[in-house]
C-alpha positions as CSV (number, residue, x, y, z in Angstrom):
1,X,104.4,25.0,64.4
2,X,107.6,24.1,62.8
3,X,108.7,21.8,65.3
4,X,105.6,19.9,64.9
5,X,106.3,19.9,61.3
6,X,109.6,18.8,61.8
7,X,108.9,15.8,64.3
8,X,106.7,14.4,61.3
9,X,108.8,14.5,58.9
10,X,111.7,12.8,60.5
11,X,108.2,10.7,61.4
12,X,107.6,9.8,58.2
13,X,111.2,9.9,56.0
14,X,112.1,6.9,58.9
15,X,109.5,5.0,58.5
16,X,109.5,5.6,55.1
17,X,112.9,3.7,55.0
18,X,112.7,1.2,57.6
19,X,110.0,-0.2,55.4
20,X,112.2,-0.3,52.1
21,X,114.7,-1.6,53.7
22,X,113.3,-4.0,55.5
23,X,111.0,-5.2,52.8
24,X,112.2,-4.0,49.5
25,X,108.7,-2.1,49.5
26,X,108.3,1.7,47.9
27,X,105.7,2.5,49.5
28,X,103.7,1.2,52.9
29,X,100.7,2.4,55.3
30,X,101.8,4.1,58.4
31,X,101.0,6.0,61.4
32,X,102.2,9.4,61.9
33,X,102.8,11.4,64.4
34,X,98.8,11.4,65.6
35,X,98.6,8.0,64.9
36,X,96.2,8.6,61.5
37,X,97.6,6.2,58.9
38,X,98.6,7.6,56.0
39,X,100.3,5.8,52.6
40,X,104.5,7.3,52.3
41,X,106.5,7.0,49.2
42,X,109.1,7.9,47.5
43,X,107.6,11.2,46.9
44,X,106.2,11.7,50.8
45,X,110.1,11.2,51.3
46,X,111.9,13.8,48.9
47,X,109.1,16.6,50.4
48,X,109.7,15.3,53.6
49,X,113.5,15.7,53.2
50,X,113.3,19.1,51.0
51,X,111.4,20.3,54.1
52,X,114.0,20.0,56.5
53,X,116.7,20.8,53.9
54,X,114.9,24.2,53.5
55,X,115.0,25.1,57.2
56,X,118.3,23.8,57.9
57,X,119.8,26.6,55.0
58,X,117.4,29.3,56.4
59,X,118.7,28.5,59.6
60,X,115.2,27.4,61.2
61,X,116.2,24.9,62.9
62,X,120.4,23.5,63.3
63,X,122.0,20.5,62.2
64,X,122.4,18.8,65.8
65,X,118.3,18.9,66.2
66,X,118.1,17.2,63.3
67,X,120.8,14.7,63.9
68,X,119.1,14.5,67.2
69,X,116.0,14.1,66.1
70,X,116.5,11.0,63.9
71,X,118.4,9.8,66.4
72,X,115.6,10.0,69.1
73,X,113.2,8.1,66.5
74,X,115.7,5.4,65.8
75,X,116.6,4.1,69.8
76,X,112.7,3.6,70.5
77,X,112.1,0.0,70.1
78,X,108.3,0.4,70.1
79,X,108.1,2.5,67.2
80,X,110.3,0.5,65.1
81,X,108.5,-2.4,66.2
82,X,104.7,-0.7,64.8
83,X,106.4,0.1,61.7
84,X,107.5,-3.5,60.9
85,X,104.2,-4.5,61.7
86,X,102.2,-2.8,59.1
87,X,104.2,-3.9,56.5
């Protein structure tokens, strides 16, 4: 269950940001994980991130997965590619 969890919020924390930065936008419809579009924000981002921050210091899940992780979402082209174009 948690690594589903944790697959959509690295999900939605990255596309959270490639919008923003891309587009100086705060907020943006995207697909998650199971491709149902839902609206992110700032405040989708800080649970997101408090999420993971949580199991990281309970030891749930390590550092290098999440580094991993992020890293994984960030070298496939296509999904970068369907976030820019729901912006």
């Amino acid at each position: 269950m948690i690594g589903r969890a944790f697959d959509d919020n690295a999900h939605s924390i990255l596309g959270y940001i490639v919008c923003w930065i891309d587009q100086g936008v705060g907020w943006s419809k995207l697909p998650n994980i199971n491709n149902a579009w839902l609206m992110e924000d700032l405040a989708t981002l800080c649970i997101a991130s408090q999420h993971m921050a949580h199991w990281l210091h309970h030891g749930i899940v390590s550092e290098a997965q999440i580094v991993e992780t992020m890293r994984l979402k960030t070298t496939r082209p296509q999904r970068l590619r369907r976030w820019k174009q729901v912006i």
